[in-house]
N, C-alpha and C positions, 0 to 999 in steps of 0.2 A: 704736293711737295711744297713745301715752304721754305722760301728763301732768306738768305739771312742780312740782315738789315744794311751792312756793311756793303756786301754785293750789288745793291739797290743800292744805294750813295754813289758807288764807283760806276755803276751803267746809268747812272740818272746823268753824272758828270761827264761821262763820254758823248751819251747819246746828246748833250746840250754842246762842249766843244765841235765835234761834228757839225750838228745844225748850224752855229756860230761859223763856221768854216766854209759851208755851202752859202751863206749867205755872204762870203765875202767872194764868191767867185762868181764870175760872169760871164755867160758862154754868148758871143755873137754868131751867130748863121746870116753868111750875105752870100749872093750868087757868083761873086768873085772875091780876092784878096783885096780887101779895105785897106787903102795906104794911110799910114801915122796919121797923119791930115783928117781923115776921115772918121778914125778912129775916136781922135777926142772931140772932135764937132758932137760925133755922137752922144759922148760922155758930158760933155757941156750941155745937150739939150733935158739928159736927165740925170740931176744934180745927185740923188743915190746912189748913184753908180762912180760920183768920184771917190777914189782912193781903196777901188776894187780890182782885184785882178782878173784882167780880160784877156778871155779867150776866144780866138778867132775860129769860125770853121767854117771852109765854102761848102759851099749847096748849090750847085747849077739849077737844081727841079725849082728854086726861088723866083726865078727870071731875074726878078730885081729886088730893090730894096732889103729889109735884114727883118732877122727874128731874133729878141734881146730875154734873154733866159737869164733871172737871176734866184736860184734856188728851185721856189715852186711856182715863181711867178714868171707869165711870158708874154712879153708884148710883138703880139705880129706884123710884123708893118712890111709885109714882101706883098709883092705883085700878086702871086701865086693866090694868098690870101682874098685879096681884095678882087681877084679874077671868078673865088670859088664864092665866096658871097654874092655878086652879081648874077654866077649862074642860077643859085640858089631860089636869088628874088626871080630870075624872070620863070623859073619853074614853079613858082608858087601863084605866078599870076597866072600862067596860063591853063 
């Protein structure tokens, strides 16, 4: 089936708004509700993320700390995380 070149320009241009659009959104996961205060300390430590829209979502399984999703990229920085690595290492020593 051969598509006609016009419909390729128009899904090449969506599919690129979209991506553009997931990149402006920013999903936070913290174990409780981050008050304003906290929210842009966060935003201040990683300068990409100014003038993105952010989205908060709790996650009690986090203990602590947050997980910062922005698009396809995700930085973990929860307790939970750094709880499951540490098991990790001591299951590979022993």
């Amino acid at each position: 089936m051969k598509i006609k070149q016009r419909l390729k320009e128009d899904l090449k241009k969506y599919l690129f708004k979209k991506q553009e659009e997931e990149q402006n959104k920013v999903t936070i996961r913290s174990a409780y509700k981050l008050a304003e205060e906290e929210l842009k300390s966060i935003v201040e430590l990683f300068p990409e993320l100014k003038g993105k829209e952010v989205a908060q979502i709790i996650d009690d399984s986090l203990i602590a700390g947050v997980v910062i999703q922005q698009g396809s990229k995700v930085r973990d920085l929860s307790l939970k995380s750094q709880l499951m690595s540490l098991e990790q290492r001591i299951n590979e020593i022993a």
